[in-house]
C-alpha positions in Angstrom: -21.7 1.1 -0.6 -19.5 3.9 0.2 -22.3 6.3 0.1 -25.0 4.1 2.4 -22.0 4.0 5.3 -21.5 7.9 4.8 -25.4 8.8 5.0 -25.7 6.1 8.0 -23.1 7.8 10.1 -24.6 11.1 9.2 -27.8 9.8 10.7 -26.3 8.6 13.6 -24.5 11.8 14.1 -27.7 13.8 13.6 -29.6 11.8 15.6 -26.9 12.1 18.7 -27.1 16.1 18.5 -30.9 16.2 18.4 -31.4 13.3 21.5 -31.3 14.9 24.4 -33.8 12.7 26.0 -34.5 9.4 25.7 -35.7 8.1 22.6 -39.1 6.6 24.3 -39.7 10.1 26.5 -43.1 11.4 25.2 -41.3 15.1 25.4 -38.4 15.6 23.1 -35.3 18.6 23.4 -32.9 19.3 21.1 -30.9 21.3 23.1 -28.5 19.4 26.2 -29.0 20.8 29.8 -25.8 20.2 31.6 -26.3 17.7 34.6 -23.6 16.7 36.8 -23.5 14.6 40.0 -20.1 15.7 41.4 -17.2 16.1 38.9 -19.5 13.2 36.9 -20.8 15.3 34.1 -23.8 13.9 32.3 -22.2 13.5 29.1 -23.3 12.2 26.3 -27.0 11.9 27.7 -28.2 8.6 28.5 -24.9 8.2 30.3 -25.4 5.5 33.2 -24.4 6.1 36.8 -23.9 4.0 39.8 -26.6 4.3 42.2 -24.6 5.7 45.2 -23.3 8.6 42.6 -26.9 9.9 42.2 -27.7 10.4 46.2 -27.6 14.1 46.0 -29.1 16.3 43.3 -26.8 17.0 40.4 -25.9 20.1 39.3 -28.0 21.9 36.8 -25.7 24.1 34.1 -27.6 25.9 31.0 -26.4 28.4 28.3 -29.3 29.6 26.3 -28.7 29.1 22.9 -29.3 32.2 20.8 -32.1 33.7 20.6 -31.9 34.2 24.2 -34.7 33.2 26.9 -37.2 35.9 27.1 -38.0 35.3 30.6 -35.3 35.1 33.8 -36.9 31.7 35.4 -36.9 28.2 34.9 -38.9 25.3 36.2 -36.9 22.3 36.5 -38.1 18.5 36.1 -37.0 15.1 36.6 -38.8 12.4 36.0 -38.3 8.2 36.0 -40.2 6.7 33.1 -39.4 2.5 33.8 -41.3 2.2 37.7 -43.1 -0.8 37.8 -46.6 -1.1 38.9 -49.3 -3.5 38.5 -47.4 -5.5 34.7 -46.8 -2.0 33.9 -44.2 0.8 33.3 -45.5 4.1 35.4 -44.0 7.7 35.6 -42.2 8.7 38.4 -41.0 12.7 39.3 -38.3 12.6 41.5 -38.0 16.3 41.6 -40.1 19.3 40.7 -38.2 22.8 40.8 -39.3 26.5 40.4 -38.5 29.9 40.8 -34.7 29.4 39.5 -33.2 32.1 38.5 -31.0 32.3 35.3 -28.1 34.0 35.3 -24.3 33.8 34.0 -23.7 32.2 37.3 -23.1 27.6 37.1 -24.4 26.1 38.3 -28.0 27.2 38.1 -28.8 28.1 42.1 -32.1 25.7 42.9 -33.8 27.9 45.7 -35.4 26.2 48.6 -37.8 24.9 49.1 -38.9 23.1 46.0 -42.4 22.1 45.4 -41.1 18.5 45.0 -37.7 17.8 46.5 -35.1 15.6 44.7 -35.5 11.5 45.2 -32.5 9.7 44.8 -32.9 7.3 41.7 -33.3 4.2 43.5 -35.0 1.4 41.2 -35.3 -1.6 42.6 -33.0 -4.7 42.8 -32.4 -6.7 40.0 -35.1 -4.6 37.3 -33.7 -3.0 34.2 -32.1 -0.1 34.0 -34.3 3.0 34.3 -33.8 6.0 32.8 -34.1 9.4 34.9 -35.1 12.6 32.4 -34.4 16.2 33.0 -36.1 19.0 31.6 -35.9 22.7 31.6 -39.2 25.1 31.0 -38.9 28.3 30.8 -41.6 29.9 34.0 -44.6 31.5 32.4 -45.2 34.7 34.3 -47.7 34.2 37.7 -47.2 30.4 37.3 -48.2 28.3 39.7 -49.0 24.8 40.6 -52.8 23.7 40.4 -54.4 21.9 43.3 -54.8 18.9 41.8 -50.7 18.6 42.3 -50.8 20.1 45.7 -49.4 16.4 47.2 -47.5 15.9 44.9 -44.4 15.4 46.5 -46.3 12.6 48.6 -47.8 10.9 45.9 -44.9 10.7 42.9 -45.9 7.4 41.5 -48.3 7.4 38.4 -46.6 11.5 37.5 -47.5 12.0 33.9 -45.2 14.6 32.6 -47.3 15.5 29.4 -50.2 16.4 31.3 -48.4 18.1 34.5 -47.1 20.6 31.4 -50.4 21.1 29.8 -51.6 21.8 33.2 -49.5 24.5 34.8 -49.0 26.2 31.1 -45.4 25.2 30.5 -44.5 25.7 26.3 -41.5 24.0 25.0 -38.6 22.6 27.0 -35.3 25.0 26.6 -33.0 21.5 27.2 -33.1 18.5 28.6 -30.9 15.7 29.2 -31.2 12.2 30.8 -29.1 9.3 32.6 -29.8 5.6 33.8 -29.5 3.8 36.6 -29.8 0.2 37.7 -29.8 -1.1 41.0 -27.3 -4.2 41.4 -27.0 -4.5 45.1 -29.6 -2.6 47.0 
């Protein structure tokens, strides 16, 4: 018995370093970007946060793991999962980010303007919680954004994340990290 309670808490333990997004996120990370709203630090991910907390973007902190990134830019992503449209669950990005700069410097300066400015989680009243996911790409050299995306930031509903990466060339994801946030009072 002793031995099932040992490997089950090893599980859990592994699973906790390895989740760095949600469980349900089609794009998985192993390693944890550092998000903070405030003095808030997102921490450990999955963390929820009062809506009013979340009105201005967060803080984005990342130190490479070893080896280190081969390239000096990052693309930034956020994106709400749980948005409900027509019996469904939709995609939402509430903030597309490019051009930032890595360097020993936290947090991470976000350079302006983005191609999709940061939304305020803001789910509504009464539904579950929903769960916001970051993610950090490292920029492939002359990237840009297709013109399929080019109104994006006007039309977020119905994002899908997995083919927005396929699409503008993005490989793996350096870290990622993600929060929830339900909306009590409006």
């Amino acid at each position: 018995m002793v031995g099932k309670s040992v490997f089950g808490v090893g599980a859990l333990m592994a699973a906790s370093v390895t989740a760095q997004t949600a469980p349900d996120f089609p794009i998985q990370v192993s390693q944890q970007l550092g998000v903070a709203y405030g003095n808030n630090t997102v921490s450990p991910p999955g963390e929820k946060f009062p809506r009013p907390e979340t009105a201005n973007p967060p803080s984005i902190n990342f130190s490479p793991s070893t080896p280190s990134p081969s390239t000096s830019r990052a693309v930034l992503l956020m994106v709400d999962t749980e948005v409900p449209q027509n019996n469904t669950r939709v995609q939402l990005i509430h903030w597309l980010a490019t051009n930032i700069t890595l360097s020993t410097t936290t947090p991470l300066a976000i350079p302006s303007p983005q191609p999709v400015p940061y939304l305020q989680p803001s789910p509504p009243v009464g539904d579950i919680p929903h769960t916001y996911s970051f993610l950090l790409y490292p920029q492939p050299d002359n990237f840009s954004i297709p013109a399929q995306y080019a109104d994006l930031a006007q039309n977020r509903i119905g994002f899908n994340v997995t083919q927005f990466v396929a699409d503008v060339g993005l490989t793996e994801p350096w870290a990622g990290n993600y929060i929830t946030v339900q909306n009590l009072t409006g």
